[in-house]
C-alpha positions as CSV (number, residue, x, y, z in Angstrom):
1,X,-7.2,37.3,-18.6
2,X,-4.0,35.4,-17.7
3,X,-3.0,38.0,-15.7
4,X,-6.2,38.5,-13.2
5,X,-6.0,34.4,-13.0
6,X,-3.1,34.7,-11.5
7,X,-3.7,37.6,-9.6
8,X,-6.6,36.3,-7.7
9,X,-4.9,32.5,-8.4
10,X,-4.4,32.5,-4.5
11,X,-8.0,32.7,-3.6
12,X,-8.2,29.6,-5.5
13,X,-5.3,27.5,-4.0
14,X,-6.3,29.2,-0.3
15,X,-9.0,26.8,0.9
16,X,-6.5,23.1,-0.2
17,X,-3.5,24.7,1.3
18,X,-5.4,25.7,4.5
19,X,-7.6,21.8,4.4
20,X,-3.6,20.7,4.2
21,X,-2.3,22.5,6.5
22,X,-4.7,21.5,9.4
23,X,-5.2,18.1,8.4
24,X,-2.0,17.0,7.4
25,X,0.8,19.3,8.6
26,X,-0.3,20.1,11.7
27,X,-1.2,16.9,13.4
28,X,2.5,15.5,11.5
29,X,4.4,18.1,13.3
30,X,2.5,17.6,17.0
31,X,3.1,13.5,16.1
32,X,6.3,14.5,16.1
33,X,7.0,16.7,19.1
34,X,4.4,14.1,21.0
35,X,7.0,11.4,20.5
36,X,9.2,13.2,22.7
37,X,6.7,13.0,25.8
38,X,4.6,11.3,28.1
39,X,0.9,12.0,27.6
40,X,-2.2,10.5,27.8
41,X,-3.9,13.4,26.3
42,X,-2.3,16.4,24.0
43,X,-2.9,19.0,27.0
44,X,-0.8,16.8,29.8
45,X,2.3,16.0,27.5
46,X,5.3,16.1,29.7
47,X,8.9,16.0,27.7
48,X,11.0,13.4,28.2
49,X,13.4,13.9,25.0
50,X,14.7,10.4,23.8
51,X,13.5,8.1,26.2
52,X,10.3,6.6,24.1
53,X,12.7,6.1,21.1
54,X,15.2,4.4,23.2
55,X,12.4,1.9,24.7
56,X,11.4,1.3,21.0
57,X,14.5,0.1,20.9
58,X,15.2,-1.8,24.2
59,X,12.2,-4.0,23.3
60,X,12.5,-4.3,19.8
61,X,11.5,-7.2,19.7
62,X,7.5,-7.2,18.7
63,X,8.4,-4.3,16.8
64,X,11.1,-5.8,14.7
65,X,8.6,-8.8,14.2
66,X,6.4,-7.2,12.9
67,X,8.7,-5.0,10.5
68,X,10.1,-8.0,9.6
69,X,6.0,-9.4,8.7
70,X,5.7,-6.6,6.9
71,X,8.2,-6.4,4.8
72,X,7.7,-10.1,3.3
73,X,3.9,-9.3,2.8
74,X,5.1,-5.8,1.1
75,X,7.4,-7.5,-1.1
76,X,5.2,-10.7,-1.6
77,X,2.0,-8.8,-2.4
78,X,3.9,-5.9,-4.8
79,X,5.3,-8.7,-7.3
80,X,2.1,-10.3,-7.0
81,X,-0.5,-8.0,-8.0
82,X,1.3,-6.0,-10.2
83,X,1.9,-8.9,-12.4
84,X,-1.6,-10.4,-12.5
85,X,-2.9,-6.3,-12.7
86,X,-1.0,-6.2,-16.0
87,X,-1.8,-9.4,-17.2
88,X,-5.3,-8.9,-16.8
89,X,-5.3,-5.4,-18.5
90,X,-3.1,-7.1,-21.3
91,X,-5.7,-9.3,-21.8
92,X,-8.7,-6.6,-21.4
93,X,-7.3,-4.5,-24.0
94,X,-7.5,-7.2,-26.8
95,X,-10.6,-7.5,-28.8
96,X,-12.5,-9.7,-26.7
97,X,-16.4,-10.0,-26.2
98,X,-17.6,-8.8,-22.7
99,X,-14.6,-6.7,-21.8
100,X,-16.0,-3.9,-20.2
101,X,-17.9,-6.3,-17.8
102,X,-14.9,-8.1,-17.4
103,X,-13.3,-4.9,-16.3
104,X,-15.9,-3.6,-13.9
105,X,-16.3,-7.2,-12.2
106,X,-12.5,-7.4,-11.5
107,X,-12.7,-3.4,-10.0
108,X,-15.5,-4.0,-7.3
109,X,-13.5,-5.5,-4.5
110,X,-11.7,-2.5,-4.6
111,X,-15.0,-0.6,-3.4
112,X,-15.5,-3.0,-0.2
113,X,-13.9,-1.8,3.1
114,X,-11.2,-3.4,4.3
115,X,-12.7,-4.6,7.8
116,X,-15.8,-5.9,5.8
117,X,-12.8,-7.8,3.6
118,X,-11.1,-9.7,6.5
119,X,-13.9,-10.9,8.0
120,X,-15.2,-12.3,4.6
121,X,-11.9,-14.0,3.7
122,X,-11.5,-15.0,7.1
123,X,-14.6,-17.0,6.6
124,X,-14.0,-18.6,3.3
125,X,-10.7,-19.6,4.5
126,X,-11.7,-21.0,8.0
127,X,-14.4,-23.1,6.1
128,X,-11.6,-24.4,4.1
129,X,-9.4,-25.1,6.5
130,X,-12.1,-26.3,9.1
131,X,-12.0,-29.7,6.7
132,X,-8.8,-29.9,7.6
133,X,-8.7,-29.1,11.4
134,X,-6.9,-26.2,11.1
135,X,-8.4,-22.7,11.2
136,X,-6.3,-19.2,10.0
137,X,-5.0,-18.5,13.5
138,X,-3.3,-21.9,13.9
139,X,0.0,-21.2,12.1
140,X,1.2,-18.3,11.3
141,X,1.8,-19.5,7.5
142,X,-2.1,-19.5,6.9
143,X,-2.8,-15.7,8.3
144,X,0.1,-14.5,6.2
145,X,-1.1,-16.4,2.9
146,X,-4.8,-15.4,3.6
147,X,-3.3,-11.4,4.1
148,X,-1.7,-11.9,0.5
149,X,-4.9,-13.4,-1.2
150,X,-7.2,-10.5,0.4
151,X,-4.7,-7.8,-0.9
152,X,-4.2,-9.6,-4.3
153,X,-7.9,-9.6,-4.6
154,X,-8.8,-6.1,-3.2
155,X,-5.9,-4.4,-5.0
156,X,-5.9,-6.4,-8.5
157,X,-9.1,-4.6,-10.2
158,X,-7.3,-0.8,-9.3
159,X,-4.0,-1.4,-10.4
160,X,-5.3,-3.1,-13.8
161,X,-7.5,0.1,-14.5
162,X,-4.0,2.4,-14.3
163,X,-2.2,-0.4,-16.6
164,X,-5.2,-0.5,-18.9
165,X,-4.9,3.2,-18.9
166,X,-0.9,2.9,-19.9
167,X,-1.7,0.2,-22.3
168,X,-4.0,2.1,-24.6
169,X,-1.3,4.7,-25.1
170,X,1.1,2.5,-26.5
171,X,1.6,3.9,-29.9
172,X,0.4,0.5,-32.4
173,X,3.0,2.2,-35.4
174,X,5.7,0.4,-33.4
175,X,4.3,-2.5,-32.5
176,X,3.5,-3.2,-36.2
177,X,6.6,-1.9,-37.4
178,X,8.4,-4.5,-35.1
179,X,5.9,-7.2,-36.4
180,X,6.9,-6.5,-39.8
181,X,10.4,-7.3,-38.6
182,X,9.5,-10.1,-37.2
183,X,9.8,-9.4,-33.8
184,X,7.2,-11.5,-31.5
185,X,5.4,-11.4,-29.1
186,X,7.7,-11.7,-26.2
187,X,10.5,-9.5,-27.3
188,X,7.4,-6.8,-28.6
189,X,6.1,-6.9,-24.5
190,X,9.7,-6.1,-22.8
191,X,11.2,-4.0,-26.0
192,X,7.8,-2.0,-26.8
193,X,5.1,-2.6,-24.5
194,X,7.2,-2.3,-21.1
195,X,8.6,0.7,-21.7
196,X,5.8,2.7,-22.9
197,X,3.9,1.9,-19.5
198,X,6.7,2.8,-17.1
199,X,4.4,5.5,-15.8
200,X,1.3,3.4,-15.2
201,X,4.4,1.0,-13.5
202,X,5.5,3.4,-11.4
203,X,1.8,4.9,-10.1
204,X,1.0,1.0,-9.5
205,X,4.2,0.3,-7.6
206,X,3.8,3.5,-5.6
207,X,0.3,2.6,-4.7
208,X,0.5,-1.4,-3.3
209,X,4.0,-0.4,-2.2
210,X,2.7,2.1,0.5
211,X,-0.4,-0.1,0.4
212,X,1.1,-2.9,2.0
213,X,3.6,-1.4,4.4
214,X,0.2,1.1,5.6
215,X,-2.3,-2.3,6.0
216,X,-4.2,-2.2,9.0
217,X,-7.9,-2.7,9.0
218,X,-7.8,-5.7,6.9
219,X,-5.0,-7.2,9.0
220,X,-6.7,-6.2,12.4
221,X,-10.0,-7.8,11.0
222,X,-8.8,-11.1,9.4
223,X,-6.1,-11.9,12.3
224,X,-5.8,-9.2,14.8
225,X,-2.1,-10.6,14.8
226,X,-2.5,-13.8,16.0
227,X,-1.2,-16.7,16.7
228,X,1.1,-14.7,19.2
229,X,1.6,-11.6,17.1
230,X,3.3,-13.6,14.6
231,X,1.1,-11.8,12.0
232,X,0.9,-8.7,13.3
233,X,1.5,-5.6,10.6
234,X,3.7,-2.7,11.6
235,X,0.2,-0.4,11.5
236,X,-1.1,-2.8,14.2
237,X,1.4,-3.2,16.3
238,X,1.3,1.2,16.7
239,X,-2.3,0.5,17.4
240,X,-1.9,-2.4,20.3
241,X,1.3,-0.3,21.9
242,X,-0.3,2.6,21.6
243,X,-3.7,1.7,22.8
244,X,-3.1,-1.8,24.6
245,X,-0.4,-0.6,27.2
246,X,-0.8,2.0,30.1
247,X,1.3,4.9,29.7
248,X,2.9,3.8,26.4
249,X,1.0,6.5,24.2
250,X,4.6,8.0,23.9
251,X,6.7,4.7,22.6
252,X,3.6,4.2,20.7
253,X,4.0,7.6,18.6
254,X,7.6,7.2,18.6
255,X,6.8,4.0,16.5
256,X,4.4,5.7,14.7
257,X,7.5,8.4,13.3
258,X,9.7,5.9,13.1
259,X,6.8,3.8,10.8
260,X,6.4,7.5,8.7
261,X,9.6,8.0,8.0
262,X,10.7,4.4,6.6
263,X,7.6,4.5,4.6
264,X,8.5,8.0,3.2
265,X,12.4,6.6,2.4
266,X,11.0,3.4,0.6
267,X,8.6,5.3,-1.5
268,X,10.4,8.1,-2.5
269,X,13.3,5.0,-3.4
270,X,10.7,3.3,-5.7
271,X,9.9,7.0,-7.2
272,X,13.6,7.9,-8.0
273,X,14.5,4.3,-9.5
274,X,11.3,3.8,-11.4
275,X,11.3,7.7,-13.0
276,X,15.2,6.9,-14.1
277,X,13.5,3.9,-15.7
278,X,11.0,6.5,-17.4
279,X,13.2,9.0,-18.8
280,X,15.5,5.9,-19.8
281,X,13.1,5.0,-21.6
């Protein structure tokens, strides 16, 4: 039996490799030889070898804006929700009444779409800060906090579902043994608990990392970048250079490699540090 499995094993595997191949591979490799051109469609590409990497570079500065942006918001909205995800699934894996409601209420905003998302947030905050005379494109400071209070919100109910997950494995022998030892509660969460979730951690850091650095539609829908691109998100920026300029469909895909490859690097960073943690552990 094991043997005509794997004999026909490549029937199987056929139809995802070929669905990979043309939807993933194919348009990543033209992205890549497109960044070496002028076009304004794939047929009329003309190569021009370095030049669109070398204006990405001349006039950096939107583009290092907004890497800079995005960055903060990565790093603001990772520490964030991961530590209020596993708080909330510490707290939903206790005996508590209503816990499975509890669970399915804070996983729905992960089920709207991101454009619907900015435009409700950008409501509730504007009628907050409409009291106030201020609205979320008058400072900058307002569209970045309102960005980190849609992700945190969007993003909170997923990651605590993968940390609930983690958390029910966490073998209760050890926890009681340290009890009985008189371990508490704290040294029980980083000595016992921590540990024994380092794969849920590293899933949850994986996702809202490349999350964060990816966001488009929510920024696009709750700010569109404003006040004066001062909150515009690396993904946007691709957009308005490659879409919002005349001829710069080539810097814009040269961004959009460049974009690829640092999120590629910062992931596969996270990966290696956060397994070492795992088999530390």
């Amino acid at each position: 039996m094991e043997k005509q499995i794997r004999k026909y094993s490549f029937l199987l595997f056929a139809p995802v490799f070929t669905a990979f191949l043309l939807v993933f591979i194919i348009p990543f490799i033209l992205g890549i030889y497109l960044s070496f051109t002028e076009f304004t469609t794939v047929s009329d590409a003309v190569f021009v070898g370095l030049k669109n990497y070398a204006e990405v570079f001349k006039n950096s500065g939107d583009f290092l804006n907004s890497l800079w942006f995005t960055v903060k918001f990565a790093v603001v909205s990772v520490v964030s929700i991961n530590v209020f995800a596993f708080l909330i699934a510490l707290a939903l894996t206790r005996n508590i009444r209503g816990r499975n409601l509890y669970r399915t209420v804070f996983f729905m905003p992960n089920l709207i779409g991101g454009i619907v998302l900015g435009y409700i947030w950008q409501l509730i905050i504007n009628g907050i800060l409409y009291n106030y005379g201020y609205s979320i494109l008058s400072n900058a400071n307002f569209g970045f906090w309102g960005l980190i209070v849609l992700m945190n919100w969007q993003m909170i109910g997923y990651m605590m579902i993968i940390y609930i997950a983690g958390l029910q494995n966490v073998p209760h022998e050890q926890i009681e043994a340290a009890r009985v030892d008189g371990a508490g509660n704290l040294r029980i969460l980083f000595k016992i608990t921590i540990p024994a979730v380092m794969p849920s951690i590293t899933i949850c850091l994986f996702l809202t990392l490349t999350n964060a650095f990816k966001l488009f539609d929510q920024n696009l829908a709750l700010t569109a970048g404003a006040p004066a691109r001062k909150t515009e998100m690396l993904a946007l920026n691709i957009y308005n250079t490659f879409y919002g300029r005349a001829g710069a469909e080539g810097i814009g895909q040269a961004k959009a490699v460049i974009f690829s490859l640092l999120v590629a690097a910062i992931a596969l960073l996270q990966l290696y540090l956060t397994r070492r943690k795992e088999y530390e552990n």
